[in-house]
C-alpha distance (Angstrom), angle and dihedral (degrees) to the residues before:
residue distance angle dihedral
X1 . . .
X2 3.90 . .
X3 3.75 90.4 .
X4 4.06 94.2 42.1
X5 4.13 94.5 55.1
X6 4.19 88.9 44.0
X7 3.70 79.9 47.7
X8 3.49 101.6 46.0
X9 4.12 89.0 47.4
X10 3.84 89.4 49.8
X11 3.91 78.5 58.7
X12 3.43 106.6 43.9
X13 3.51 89.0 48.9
X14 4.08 99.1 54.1
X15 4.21 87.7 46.8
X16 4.30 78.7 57.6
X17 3.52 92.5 50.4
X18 3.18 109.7 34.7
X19 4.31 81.7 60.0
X20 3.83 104.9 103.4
X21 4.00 95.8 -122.9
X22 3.42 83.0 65.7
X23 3.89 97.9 78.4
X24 3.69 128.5 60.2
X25 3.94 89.7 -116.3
X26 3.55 90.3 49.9
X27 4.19 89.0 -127.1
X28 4.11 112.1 125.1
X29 3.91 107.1 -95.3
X30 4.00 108.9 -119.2
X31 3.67 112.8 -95.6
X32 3.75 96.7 -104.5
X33 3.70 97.8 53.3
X34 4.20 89.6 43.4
X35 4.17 88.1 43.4
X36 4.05 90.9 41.7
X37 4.06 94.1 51.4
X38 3.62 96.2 41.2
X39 3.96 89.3 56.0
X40 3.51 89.6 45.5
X41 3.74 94.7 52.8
X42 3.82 91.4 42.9
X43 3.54 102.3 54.2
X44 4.05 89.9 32.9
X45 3.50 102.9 -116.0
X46 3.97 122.0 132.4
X47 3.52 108.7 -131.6
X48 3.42 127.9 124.0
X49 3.72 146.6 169.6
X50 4.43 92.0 -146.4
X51 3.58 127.9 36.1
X52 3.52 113.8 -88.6
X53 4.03 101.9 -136.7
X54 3.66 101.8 43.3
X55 3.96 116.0 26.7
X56 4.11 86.3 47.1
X57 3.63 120.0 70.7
X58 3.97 121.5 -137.4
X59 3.68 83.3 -98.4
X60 4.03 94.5 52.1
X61 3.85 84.6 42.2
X62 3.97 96.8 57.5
X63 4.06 86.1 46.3
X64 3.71 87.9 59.4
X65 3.94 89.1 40.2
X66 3.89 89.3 59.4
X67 3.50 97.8 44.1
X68 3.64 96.5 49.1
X69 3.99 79.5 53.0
X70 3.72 97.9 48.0
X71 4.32 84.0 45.4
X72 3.39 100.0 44.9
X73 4.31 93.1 44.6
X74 3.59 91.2 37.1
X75 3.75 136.0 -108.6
X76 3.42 97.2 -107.2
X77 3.76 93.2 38.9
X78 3.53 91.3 58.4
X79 4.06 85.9 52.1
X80 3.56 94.0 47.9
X81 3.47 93.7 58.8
X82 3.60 96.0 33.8
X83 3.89 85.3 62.0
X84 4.26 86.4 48.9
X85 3.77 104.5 51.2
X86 4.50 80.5 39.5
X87 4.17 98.1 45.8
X88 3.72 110.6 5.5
X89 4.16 82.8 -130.5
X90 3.55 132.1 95.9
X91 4.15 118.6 -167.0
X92 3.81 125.8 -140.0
X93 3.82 90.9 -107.2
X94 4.12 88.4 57.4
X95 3.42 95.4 44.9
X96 4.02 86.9 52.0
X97 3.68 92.4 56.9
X98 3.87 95.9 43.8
X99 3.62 95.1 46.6
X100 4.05 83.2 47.7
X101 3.77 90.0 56.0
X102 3.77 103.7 33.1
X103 4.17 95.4 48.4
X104 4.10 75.0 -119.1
X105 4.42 93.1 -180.0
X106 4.05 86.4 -152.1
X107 3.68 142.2 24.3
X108 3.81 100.6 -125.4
X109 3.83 92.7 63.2
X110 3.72 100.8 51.0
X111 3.84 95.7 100.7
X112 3.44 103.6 50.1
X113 3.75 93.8 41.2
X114 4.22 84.7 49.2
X115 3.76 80.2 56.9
X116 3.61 104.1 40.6
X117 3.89 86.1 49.2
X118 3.88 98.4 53.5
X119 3.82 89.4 47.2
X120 3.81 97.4 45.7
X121 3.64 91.0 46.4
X122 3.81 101.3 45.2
X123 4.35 83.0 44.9
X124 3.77 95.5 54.9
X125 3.43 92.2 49.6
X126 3.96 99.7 50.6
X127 3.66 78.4 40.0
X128 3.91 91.3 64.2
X129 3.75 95.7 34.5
X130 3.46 93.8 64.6
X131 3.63 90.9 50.1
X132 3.71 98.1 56.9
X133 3.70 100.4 31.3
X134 3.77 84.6 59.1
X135 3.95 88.6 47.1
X136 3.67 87.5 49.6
X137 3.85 94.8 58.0
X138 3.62 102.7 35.0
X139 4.51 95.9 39.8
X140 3.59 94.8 26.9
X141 3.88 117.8 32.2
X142 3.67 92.8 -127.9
X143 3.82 118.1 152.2
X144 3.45 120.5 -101.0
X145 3.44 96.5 -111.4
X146 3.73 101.9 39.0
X147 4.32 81.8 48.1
X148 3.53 88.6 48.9
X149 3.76 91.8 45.4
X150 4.11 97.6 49.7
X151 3.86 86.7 38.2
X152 3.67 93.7 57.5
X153 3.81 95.7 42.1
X154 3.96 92.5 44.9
X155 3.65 90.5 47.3
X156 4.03 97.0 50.7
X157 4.11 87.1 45.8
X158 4.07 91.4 52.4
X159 3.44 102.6 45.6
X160 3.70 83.4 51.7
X161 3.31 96.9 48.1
X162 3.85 95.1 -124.8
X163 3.26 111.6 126.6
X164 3.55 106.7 -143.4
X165 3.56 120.0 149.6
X166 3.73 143.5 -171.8
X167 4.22 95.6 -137.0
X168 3.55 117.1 70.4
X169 3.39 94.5 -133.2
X170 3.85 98.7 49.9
X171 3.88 121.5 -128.8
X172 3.78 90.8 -27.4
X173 3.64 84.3 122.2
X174 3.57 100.4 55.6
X175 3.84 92.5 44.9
X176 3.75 95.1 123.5
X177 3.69 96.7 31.6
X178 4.34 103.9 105.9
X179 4.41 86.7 -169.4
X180 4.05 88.6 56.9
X181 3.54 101.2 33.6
X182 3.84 97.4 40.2
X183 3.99 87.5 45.8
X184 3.53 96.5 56.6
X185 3.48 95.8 41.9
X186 3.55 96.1 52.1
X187 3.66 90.6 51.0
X188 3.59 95.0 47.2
X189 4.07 89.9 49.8
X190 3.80 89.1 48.9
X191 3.59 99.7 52.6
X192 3.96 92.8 41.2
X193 3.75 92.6 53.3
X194 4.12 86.4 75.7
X195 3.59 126.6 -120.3
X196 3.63 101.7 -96.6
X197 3.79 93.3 53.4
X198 3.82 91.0 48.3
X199 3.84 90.8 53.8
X200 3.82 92.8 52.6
X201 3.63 91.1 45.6
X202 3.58 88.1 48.4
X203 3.96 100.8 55.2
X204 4.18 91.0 30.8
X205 4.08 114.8 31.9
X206 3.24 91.7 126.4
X207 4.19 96.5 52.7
X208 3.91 97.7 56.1
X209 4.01 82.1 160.5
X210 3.65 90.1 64.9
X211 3.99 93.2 46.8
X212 3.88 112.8 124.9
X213 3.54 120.0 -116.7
X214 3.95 97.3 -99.5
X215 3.70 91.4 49.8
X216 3.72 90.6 52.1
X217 3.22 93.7 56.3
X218 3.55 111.1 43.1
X219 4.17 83.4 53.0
X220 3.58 100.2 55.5
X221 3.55 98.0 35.0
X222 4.02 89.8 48.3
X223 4.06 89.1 48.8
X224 3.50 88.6 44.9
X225 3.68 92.8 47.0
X226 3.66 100.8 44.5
X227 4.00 93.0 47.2
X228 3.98 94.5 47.5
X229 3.70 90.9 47.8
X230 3.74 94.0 46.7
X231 4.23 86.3 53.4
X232 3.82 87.2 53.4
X233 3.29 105.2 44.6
X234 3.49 103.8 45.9
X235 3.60 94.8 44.0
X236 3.90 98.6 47.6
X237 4.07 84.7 46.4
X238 3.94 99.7 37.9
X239 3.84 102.5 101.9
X240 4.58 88.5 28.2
X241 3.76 96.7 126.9
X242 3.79 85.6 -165.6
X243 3.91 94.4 52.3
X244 3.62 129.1 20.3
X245 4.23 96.4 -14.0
X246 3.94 81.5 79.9
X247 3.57 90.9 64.5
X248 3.95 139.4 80.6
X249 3.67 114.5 -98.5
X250 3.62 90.4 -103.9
X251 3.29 98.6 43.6
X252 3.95 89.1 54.3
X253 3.95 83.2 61.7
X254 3.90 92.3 57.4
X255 3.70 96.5 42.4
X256 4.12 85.5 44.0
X257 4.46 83.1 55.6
X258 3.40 91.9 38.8
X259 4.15 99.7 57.1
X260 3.54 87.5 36.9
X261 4.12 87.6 48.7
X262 3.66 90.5 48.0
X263 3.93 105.9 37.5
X264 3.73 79.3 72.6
X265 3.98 89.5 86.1
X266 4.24 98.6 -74.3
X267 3.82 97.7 108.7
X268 3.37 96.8 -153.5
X269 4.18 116.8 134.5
X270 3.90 130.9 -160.3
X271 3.54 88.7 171.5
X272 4.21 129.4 52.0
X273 3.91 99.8 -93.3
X274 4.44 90.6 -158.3
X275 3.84 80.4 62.7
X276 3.74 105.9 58.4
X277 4.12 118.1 116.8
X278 3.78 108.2 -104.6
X279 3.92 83.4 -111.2
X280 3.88 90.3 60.3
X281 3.84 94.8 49.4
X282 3.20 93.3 56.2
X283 3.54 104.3 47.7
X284 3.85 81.6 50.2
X285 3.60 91.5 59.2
X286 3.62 96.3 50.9
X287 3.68 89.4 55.2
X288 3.56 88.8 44.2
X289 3.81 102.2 56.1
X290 4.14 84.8 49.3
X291 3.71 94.7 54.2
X292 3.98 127.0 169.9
X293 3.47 131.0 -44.4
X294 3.80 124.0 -67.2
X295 3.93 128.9 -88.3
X296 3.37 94.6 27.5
X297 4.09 136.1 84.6
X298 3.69 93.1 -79.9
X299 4.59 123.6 103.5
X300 3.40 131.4 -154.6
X301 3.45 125.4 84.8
X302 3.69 88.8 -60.3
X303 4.47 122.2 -107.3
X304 4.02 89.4 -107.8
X305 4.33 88.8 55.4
X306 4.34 77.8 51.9
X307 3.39 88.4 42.3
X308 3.41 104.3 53.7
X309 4.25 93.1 42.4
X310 4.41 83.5 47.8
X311 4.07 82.0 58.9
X312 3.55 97.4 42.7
X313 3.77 98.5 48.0
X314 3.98 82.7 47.2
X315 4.06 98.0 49.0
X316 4.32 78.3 52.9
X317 3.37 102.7 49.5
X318 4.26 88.9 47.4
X319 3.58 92.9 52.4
X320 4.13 98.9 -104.8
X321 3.73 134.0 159.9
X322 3.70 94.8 -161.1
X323 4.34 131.6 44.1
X324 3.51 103.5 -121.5
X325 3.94 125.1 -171.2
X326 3.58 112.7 -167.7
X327 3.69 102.9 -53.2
X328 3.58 99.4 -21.2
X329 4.04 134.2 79.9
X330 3.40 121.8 -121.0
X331 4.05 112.8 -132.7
X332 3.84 117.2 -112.0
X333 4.41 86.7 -133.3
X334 4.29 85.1 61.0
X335 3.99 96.3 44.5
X336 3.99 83.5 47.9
X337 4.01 87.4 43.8
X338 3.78 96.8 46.9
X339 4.28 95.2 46.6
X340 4.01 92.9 49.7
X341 3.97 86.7 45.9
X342 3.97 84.2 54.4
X343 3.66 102.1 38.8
X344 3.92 89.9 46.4
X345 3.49 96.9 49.2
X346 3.92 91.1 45.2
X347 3.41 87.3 60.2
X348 3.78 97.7 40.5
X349 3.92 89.9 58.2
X350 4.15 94.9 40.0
X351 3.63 88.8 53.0
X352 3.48 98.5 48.8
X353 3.75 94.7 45.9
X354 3.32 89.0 56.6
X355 3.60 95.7 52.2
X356 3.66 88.8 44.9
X357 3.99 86.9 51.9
X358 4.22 86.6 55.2
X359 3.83 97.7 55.7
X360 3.91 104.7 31.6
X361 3.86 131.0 57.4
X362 3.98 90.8 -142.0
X363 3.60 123.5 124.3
X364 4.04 125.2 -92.5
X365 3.71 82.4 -111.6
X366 3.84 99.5 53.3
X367 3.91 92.4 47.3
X368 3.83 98.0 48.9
X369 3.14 90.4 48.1
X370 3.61 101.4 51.2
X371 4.00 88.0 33.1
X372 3.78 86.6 65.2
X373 3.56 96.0 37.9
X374 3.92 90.2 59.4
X375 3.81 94.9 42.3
X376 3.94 94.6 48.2
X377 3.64 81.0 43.9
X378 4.44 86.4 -129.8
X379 4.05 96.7 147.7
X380 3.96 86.6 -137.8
X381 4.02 114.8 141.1
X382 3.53 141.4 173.0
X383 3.80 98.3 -144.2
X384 4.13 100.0 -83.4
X385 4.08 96.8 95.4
X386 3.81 90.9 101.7
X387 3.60 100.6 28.7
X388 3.97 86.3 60.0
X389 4.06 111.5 103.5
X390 3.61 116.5 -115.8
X391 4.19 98.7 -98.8
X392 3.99 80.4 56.3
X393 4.04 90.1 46.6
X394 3.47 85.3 51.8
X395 3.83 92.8 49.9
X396 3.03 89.3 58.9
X397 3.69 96.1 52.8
X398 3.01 98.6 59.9
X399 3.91 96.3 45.4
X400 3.96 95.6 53.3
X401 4.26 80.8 47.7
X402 4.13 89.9 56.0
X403 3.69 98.9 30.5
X404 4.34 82.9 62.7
X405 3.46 103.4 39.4
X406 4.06 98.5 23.5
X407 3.57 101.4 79.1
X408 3.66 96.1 37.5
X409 4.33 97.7 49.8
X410 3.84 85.7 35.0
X411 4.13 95.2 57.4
X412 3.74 92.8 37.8
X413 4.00 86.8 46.4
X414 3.64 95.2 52.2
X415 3.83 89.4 43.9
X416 3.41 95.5 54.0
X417 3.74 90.0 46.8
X418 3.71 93.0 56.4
X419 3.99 107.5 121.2
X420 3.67 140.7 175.1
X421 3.71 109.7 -115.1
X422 3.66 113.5 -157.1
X423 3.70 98.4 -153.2
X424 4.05 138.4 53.4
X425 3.51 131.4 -154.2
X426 3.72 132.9 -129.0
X427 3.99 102.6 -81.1
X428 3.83 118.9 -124.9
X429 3.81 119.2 -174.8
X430 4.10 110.1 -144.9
X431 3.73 129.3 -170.9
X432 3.50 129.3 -77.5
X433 3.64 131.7 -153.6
């Protein structure tokens, strides 16, 4: 069901697209290009074939507004509470599907968090429009309305984490400027931490020692993420005359937090991607292929599925029979859950690349980076989106479709496959490594 409604949104959303007031020249857009930025949008990604702010029209551009919205929420959140506001009820085969989508831990919660989702969601984002529309007028010059336009629409695509933007070049612009940049990022940080982990954080900040285990994780690891990535960025780039060596020392910080910020599936540059030191893409796609924290607008395969292999490789190496985090024990069903997330989407993204590899002249580089990019669903790109031919387009259709709905259907798959087996077979120890 989860993959029909993202399906049916991806479809909706090409039929809008593909109408011809939906470009600025008022000619239909080609299939691919209509097909490729609908996907995008849906599964909140970034990519795209066209530029955004001046081969859409307004009209195209509010189309890929409300399906970043309807992505980033959640198809089936957005039914779930279409069915509250229309019949005050919600049956047990709703509440299944929400609670599938939304991480929900229990049934009898699943409309109020619904609820509390929509409003937090639709808050932050006025929340961050107001900031940057003001910054617009006051730093910039820009109209109200136009500010209040590209405020709104850059405020909807960060706290989604999809990266689409109005300037053809990104945030390049706005590298140096700590209200943007810091705006954005916060937004983008927010909305990646997941909803559940927000809410807890929300009603017990103050009590970290009471924190469950999934918010625990997804804090440190995003901390810990964010600062390491910061380091490596900014030191690989520091003397790049093409990327951050053009900037003030302090402004090399903020573009250093930013790309570290935004390598966690946003999309969003302040810096020109295609001129990154090899070093720096590929710190950029190890952060990308982790991603944000689960049930929220963030891809990957999520910090807590990281999390969860980082304290099983460390109950190993120390000699343990059980995977312990903090003071709790992590089950043997989500150790199983998080390594077959892993090893499939390993495999999804080598197989891929190599595809890509067979039907573009790009570098290994380029491709695994935009390979990753696609399947984490970040919106990052060195330049070679639209230069791709269409089987590669399509590719990556399909990648940026799996990579948002893969690791959610997968884990509630194997969950629901979880069985008692009422036998054991003779045990046989093999080598290893």
């Amino acid at each position: 069901m989860i993959t029909v409604g993202f399906g049916a949104a991806v479809a909706a959303g090409t039929g809008l697209l593909s109408l011809p007031w939906a470009t600025a020249s008022d000619e239909p857009a080609s299939l691919v290009d209509a097909l490729f930025t609908a996907t995008s949008a849906v599964c909140v990604t970034g990519l795209a074939t066209v530029d955004t702010g001046t081969h859409w029209s307004p009209f195209g551009q509010a189309v890929i507004l409300l399906l970043i919205q309807a992505g980033g929420l959640g198809i089936m959140t957005l039914a779930t509470m279409l069915t509250l506001l229309l019949s005050r009820r919600l049956g047990l085969r709703a509440r299944f599907l929400a609670q599938a989508e939304t991480k929900s831990l229990s049934l009898h919660d699943v409309r109020g968090l619904v609820r509390r989702i929509v409003l937090f969601s639709l808050g932050t984002e006025a929340l961050v429009a107001a900031v940057l529309t003001i910054r617009l007028i006051t730093g910039y010059g820009l109209a109200p309305a136009d500010a209040l336009y590209s405020g709104v629409f850059h405020a909807i695509s960060a706290f989604n984490n999809a990266g689409f933007s109005l300037h053809a070049d990104g945030l390049v612009r706005y590298a140096g400027d700590a209200w943007i940049c810091l705006t954005v990022a916060a937004a983008v940080i927010v909305g990646g931490l997941g909803f559940p982990v927000v809410f807890e954080l929300a009603r017990g900040w103050r009590r970290p020692g009471r924190w469950s285990v999934m918010t625990r994780i997804t804090v440190t690891l995003t901390a810990v993420l964010l600062a390491a990535g910061t380091a490596v960025f900014t030191a690989a780039e520091w003397t790049n005359a093409r990327t951050l060596g053009a900037l003030a020392p302090g402004d090399r910080l903020l573009a250093g937090f930013f790309a570290s910020a935004m390598a966690r599936t946003a999309g969003f540059n302040s810096v020109d991607i295609g001129a990154l030191r090899p070093e720096s893409l590929l710190a950029t796609d190890v952060l990308m292929f982790i991603g944000g924290g689960s049930a929220g607008t963030a891809g990957g395969i999520k910090v807590t599925t990281f999390g969860v292999l980082a304290f099983m490789l460390w109950s190993e190496i120390r000699g343990r029979a059980h995977v312990n985090a903090g003071r709790r024990r992590i089950p043997a069903t989500n150790q199983r859950q998080a390594l077959a997330i892993v090893l499939l989407s390993v495999g999804t993204v080598i197989a891929a690349t190599f595809t890509l590899l067979a039907v573009t002249t790009h570098a290994l580089d380029a491709v695994l980076f935009e390979t990753i990019s696609a399947f984490a669903t970040v919106g990052l790109s060195t330049g070679i989106t639209a230069d791709l031919p269409a089987q590669a387009q399509l590719l990556l259709v399909a990648l940026m479709f799996a990579g948002r709905i893969g690791p959610l259907t997968l884990a509630s798959a194997l969950a629901l496959r979880d069985r008692d087996q009422r036998y054991e077979l003779p045990e046989e120890r093999t080598i290893v490594g």
